[in-house]
C-alpha positions as CSV (number, residue, x, y, z in Angstrom):
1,X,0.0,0.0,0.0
2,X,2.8,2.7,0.9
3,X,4.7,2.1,-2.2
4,X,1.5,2.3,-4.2
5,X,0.9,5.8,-3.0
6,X,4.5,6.8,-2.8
7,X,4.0,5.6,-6.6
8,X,0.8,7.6,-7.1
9,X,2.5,10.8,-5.3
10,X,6.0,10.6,-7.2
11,X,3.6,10.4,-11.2
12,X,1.3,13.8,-9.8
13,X,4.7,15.8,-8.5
14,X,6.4,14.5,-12.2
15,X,2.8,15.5,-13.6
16,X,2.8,18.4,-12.1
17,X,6.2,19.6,-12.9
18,X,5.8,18.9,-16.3
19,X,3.1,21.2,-16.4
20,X,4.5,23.8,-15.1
21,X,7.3,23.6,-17.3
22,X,5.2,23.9,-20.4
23,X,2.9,27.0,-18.4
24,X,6.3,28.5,-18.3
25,X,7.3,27.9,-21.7
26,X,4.4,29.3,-23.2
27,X,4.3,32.0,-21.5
28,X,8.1,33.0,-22.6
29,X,6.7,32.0,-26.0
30,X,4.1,35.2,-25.7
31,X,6.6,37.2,-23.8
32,X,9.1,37.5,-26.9
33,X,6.5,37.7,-29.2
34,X,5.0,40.7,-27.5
35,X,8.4,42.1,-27.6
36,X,9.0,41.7,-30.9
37,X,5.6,43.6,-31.8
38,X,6.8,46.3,-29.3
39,X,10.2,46.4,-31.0
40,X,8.1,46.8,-34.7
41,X,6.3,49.4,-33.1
42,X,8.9,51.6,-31.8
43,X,10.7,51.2,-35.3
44,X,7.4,52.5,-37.0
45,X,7.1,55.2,-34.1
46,X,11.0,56.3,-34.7
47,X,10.8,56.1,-38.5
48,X,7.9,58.6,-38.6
49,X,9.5,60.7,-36.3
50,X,12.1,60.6,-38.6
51,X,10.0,61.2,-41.6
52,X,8.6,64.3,-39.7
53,X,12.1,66.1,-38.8
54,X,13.0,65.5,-42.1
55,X,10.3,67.2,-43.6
56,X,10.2,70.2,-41.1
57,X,13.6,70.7,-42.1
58,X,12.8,70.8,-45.8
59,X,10.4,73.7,-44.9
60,X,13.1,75.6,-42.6
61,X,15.1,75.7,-45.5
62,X,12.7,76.8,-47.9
63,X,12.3,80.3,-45.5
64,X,15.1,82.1,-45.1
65,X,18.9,82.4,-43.9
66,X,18.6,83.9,-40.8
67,X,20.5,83.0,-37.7
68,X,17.3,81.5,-35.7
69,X,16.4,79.4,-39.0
70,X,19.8,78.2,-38.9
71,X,20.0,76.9,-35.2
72,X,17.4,75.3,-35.5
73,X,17.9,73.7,-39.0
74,X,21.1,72.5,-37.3
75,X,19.8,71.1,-34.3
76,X,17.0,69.0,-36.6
77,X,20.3,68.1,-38.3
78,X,21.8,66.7,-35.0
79,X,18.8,65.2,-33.7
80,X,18.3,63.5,-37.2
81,X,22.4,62.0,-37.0
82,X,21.2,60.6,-33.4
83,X,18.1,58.9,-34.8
84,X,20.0,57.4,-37.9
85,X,22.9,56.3,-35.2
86,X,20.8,54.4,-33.7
């Protein structure tokens, strides 16, 4: 009778550890998937943001020379580099 249950007890703990391995599995599974979805979002974010310095500095040019018009043209410029450098 005790090696029956002692039987009985070691198949649920193995049963049960098996189980939990997989839960954990899957759930590392979903983990870098959702990372990956959160990485293809942030490159979208970054490459519009891109997209939208670039084309505010296309219009800064079209204006003038002036010396206000040219810091800032300069530091779209540099924040443009950091994007790109990334």
């Amino acid at each position: 009778m005790i090696p029956e249950s002692m039987f009985i007890l070691g198949v649920l703990a193995a049963v049960f550890l098996a189980g939990a391995s997989l839960g954990q599995l899957l759930l590392r599974l979903r983990l870098a998937k959702l990372e990956r979805a959160n990485m293809e979002l942030e490159n979208k974010k970054l490459s519009s943001l891109k997209r939208v310095l670039h084309s505010r500095a296309i219009i800064i040019e079209h204006r003038g020379t002036r010396q206000y018009d040219r810091e800032v043209r300069d530091e779209i410029d540099e924040i443009l580099g950091d994007i790109e450098n990334t």
